[in-house]
GUKELO-309146 format. One record per residue: x negated, y negated, z of N, C-alpha, C, O in turn. Coordinates in steps of 0.2 Angstrom, whole numbers, m for minus. Each point is the difference from the previous one (the first is absolute). Last residue first. Layout:
<pts>
<nu: X&nv: Y&nw: Z&cau: X&cav: Y&caw: Z&cu: X&cv: Y&cw: Z&ou: X&ov: Y&ow: Z>
...
</pts>
This chain:
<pts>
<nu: 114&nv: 264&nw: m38&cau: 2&cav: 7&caw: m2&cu: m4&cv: 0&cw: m3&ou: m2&ov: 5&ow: m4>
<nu: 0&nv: m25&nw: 21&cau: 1&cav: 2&caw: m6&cu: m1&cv: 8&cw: m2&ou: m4&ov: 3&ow: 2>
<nu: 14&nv: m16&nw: 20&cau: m7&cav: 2&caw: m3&cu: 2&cv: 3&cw: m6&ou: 5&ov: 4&ow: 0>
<nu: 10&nv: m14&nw: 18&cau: m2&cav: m4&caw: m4&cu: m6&cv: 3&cw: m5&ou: m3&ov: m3&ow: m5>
<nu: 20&nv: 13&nw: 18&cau: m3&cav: m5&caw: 6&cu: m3&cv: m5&cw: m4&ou: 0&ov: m6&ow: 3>
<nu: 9&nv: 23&nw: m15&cau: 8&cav: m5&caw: 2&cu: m4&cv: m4&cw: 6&ou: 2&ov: m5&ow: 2>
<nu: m17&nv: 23&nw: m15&cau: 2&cav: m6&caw: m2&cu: 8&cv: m4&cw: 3&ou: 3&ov: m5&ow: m4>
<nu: m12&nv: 26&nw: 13&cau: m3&cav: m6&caw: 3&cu: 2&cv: m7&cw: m5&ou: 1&ov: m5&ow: 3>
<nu: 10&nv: 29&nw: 3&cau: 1&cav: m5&caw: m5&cu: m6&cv: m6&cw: 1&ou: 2&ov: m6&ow: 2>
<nu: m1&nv: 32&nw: 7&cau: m1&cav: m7&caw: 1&cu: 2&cv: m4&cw: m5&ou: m5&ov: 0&ow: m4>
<nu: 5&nv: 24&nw: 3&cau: 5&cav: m3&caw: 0&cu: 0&cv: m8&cw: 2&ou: 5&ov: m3&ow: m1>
<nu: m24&nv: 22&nw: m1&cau: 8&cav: 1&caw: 6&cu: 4&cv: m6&cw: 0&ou: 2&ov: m2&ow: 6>
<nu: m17&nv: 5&nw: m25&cau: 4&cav: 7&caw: 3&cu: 2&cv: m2&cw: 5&ou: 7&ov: 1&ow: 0>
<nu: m15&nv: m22&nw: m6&cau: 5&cav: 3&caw: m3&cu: 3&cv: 9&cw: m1&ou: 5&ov: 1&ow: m2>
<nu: m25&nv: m10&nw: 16&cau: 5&cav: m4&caw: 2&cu: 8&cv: 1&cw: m5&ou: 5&ov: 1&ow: 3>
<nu: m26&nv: 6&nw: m10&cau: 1&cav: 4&caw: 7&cu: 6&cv: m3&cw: 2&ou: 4&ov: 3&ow: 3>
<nu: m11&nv: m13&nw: m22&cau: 1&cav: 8&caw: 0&cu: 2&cv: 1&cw: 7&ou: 6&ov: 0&ow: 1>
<nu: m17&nv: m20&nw: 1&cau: 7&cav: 0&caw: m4&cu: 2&cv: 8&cw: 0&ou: 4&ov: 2&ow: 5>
<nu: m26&nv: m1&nw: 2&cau: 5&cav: m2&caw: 4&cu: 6&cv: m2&cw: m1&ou: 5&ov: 1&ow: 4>
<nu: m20&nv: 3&nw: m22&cau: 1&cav: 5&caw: 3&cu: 5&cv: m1&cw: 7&ou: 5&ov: 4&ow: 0>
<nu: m14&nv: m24&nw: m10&cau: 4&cav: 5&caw: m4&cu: 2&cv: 5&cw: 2&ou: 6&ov: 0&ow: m2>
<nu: m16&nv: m15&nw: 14&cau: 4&cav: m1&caw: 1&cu: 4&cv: 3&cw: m5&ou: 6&ov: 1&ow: 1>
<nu: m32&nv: m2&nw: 3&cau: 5&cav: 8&caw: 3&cu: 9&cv: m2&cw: 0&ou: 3&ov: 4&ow: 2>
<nu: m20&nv: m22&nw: m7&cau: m3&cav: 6&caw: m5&cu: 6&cv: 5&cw: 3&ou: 3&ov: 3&ow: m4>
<nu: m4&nv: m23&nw: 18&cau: 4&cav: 3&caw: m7&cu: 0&cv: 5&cw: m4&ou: 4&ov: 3&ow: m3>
<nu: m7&nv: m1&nw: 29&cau: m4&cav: m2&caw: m5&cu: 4&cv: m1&cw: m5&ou: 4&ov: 4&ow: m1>
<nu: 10&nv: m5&nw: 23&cau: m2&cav: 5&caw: m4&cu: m5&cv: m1&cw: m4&ou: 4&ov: m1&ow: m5>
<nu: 7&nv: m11&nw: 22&cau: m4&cav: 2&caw: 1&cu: m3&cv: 7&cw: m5&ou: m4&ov: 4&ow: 2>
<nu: 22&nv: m18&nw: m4&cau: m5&cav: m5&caw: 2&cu: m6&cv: 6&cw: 1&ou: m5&ov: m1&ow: m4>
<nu: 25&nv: 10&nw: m5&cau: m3&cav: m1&caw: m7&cu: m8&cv: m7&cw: 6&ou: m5&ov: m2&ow: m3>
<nu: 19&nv: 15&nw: 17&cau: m5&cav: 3&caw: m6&cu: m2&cv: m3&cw: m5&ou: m5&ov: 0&ow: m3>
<nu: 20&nv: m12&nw: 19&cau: m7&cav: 4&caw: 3&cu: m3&cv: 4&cw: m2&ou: m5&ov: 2&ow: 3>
<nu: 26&nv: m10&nw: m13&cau: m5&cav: m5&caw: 0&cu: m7&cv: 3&cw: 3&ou: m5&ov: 1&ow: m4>
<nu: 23&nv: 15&nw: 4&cau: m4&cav: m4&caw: m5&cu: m6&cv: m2&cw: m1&ou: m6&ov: 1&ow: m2>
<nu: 19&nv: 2&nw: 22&cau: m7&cav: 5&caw: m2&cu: 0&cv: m2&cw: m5&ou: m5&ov: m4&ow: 0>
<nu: 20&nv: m11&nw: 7&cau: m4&cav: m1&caw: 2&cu: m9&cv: 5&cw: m1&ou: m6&ov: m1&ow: 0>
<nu: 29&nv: 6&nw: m9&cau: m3&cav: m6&caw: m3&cu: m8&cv: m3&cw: 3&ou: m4&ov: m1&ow: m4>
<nu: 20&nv: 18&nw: 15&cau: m3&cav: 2&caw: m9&cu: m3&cv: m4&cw: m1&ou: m6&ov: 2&ow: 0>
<nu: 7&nv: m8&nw: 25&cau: 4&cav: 2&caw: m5&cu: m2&cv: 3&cw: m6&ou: m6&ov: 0&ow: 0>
<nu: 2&nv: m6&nw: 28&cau: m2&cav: 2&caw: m5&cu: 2&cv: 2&cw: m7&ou: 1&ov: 6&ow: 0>
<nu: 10&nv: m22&nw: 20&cau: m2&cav: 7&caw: m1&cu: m5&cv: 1&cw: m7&ou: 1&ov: m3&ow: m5>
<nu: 3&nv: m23&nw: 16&cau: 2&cav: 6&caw: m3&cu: m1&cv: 8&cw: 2&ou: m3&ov: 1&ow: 5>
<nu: m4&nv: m26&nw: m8&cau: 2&cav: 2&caw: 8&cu: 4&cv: 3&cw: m1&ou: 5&ov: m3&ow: 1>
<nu: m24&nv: m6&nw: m14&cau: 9&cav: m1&caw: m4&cu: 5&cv: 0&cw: 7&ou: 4&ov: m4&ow: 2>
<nu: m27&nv: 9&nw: 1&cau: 0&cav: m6&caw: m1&cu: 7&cv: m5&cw: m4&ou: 2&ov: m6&ow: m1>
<nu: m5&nv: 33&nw: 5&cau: m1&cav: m6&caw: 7&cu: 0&cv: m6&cw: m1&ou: 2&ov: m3&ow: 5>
<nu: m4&nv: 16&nw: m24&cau: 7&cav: 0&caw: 3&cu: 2&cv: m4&cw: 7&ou: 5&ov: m4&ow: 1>
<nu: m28&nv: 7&nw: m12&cau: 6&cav: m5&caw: m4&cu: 7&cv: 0&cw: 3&ou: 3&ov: m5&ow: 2>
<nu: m20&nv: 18&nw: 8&cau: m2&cav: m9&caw: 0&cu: 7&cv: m2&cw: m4&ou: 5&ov: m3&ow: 1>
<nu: m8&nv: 24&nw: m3&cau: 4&cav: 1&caw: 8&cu: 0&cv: m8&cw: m2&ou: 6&ov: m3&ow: m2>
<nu: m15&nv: 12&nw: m16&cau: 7&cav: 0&caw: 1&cu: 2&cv: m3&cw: 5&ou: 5&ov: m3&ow: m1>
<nu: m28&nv: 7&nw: 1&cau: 3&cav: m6&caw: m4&cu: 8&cv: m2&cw: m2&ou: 3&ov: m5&ow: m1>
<nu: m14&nv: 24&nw: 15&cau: m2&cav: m5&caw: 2&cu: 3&cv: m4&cw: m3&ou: 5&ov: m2&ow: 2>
<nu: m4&nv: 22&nw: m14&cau: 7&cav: m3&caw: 6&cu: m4&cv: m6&cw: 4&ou: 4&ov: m4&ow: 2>
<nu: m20&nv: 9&nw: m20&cau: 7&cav: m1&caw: m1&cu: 6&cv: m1&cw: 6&ou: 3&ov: m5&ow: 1>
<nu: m25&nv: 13&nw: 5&cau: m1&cav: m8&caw: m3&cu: 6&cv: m3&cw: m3&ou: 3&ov: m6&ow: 2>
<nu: m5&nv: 29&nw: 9&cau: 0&cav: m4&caw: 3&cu: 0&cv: m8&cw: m3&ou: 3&ov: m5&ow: 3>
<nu: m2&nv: 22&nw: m17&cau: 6&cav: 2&caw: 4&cu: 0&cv: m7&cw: 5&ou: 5&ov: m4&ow: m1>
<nu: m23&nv: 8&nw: m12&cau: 2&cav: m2&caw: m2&cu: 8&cv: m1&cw: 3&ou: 2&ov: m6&ow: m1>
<nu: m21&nv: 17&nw: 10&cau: m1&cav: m8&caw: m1&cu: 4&cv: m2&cw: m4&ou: m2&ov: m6&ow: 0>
<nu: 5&nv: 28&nw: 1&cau: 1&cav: m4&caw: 6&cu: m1&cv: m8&cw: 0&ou: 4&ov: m4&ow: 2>
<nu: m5&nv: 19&nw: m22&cau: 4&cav: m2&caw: 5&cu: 1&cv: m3&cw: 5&ou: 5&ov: m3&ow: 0>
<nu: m24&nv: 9&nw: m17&cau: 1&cav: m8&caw: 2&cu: 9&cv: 0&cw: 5&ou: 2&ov: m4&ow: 4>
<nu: m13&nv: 25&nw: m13&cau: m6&cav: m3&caw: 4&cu: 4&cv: m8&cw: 0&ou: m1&ov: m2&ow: 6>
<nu: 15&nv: 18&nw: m15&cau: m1&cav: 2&caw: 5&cu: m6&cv: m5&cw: 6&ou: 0&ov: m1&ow: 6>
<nu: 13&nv: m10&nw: m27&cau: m2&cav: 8&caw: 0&cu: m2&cv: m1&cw: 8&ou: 1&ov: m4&ow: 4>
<nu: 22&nv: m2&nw: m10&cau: m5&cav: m3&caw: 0&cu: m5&cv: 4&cw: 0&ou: 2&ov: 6&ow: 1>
<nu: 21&nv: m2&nw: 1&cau: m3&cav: 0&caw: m4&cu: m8&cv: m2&cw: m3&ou: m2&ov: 1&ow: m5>
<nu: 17&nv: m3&nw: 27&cau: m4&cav: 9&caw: m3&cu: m2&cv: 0&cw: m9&ou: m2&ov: 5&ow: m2>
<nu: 9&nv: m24&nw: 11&cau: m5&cav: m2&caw: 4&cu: m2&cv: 10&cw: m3&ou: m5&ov: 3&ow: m2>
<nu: 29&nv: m9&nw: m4&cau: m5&cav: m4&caw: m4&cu: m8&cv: 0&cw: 3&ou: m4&ov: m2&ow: m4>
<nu: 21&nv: 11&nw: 16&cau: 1&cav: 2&caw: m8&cu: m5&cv: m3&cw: m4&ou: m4&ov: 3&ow: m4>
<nu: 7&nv: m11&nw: 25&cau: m3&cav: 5&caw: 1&cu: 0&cv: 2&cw: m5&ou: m5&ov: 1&ow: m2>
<nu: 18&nv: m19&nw: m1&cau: m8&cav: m1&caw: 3&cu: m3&cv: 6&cw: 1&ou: m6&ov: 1&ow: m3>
<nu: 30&nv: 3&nw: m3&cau: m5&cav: m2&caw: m4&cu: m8&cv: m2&cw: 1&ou: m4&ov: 2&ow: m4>
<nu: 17&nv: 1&nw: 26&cau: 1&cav: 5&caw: m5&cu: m6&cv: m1&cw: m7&ou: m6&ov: 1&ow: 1>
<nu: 12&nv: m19&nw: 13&cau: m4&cav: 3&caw: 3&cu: m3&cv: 7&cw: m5&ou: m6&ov: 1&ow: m3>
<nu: 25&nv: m14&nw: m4&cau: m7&cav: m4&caw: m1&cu: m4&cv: 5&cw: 2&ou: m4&ov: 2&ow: m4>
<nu: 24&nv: 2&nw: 11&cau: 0&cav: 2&caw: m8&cu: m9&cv: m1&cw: m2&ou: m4&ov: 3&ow: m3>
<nu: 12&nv: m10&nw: 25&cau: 1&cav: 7&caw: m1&cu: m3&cv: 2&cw: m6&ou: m5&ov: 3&ow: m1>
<nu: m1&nv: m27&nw: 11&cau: 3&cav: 3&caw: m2&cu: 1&cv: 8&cw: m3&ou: m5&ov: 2&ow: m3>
<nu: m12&nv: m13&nw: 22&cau: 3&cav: 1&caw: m6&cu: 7&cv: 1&cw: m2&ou: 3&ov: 4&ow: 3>
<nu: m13&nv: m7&nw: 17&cau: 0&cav: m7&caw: 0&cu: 0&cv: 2&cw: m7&ou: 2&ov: m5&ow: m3>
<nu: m14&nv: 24&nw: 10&cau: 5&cav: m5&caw: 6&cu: 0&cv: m7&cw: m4&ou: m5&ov: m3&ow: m2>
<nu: 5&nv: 29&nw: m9&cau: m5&cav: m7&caw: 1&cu: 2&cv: m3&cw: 5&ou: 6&ov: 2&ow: 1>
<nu: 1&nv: 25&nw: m2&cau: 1&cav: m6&caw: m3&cu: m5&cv: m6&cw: 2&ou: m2&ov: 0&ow: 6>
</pts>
């Protein structure tokens, strides 16, 4: 598990990062939980749902936010309750 994440959150973040194609994982892995950690550290928290969110749709291209919606509503992510448009 993540240090400093929550359970659930960690979980789907890896669910979500094997989605990714293979050439930008990594760098993508790392750029996104980097940006979650920041948010939550500067809330003074744990890593939350919320917080991966935000940290994909920040670090995501837009061009690619359609596709990552999808990927976010198979496993159940509700992203629209943090604020982003369906």
């Amino acid at each position: 598990m993540r240090a400093g994440w929550d359970k659930t959150a960690a979980e789907k973040f890896e669910q979500m990062v094997a989605k990714v194609p293979v050439f930008l994982r990594a760098t993508a892995e790392k750029k996104i939980s980097q940006k979650a950690e920041s948010i939550a550290k500067n809330a003074g928290r744990q890593v939350t749902e919320g917080d991966m969110v935000e940290a994909f749709f920040a670090e995501t291209p837009f061009g690619f936010h359609g596709p990552m919606k999808s990927d976010m509503q198979e496993l159940g992510i509700d992203y629209a309750k943090y604020g982003y448009e369906k």
